[in-house]
C-alpha positions, 0 to 999 in steps of 0.5 A: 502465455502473453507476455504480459503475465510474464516479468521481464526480470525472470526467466520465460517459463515462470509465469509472474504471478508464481514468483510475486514479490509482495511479502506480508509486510507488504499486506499488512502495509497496504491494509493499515493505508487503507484501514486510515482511507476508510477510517479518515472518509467516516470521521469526515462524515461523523463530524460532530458539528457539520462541516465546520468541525475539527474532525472534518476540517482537520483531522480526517484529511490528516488520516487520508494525507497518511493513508493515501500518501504514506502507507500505500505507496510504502506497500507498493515500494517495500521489498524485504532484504535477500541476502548478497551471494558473493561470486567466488 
């Protein structure tokens, strides 16, 4: 296998992909930033007086500010806590 489905921090036999470390939290993270992507583009669109409006001028670039800027880089970055063995 390539190495380049192989993580450098594991042992060669173990492919990356079977030890991935994205948790639930991770998903559910990436799912809320890109549930505020989608829902900050449509209240652009959906603005209630054009172009001008509140919803388009300010209120859709501060969903897209927390989706894109906040939540995603939040799921990429997240890792659960593993507890410390201590060496005896």
């Amino acid at each position: 296998m390539s190495k380049l489905f192989n993580s450098k921090y594991s042992d060669d036999s173990k492919p990356l992909f079977e030890s991935w470390s994205f948790s639930n939290t991770n998903y559910v993270l990436f799912g809320i930033g890109l549930m505020m992507i989608i829902l900050g583009y449509l209240v652009m669109n959906q603005g209630p007086e054009g172009v001008d409006s509140f919803e388009s001028v300010t209120l859709a670039p501060i969903m897209l500010f927390i989706g894109y800027i906040i939540f995603i880089p939040a799921a990429l970055l997240y890792r659960d806590k593993q507890p410390e063995t201590e060496n005896n």
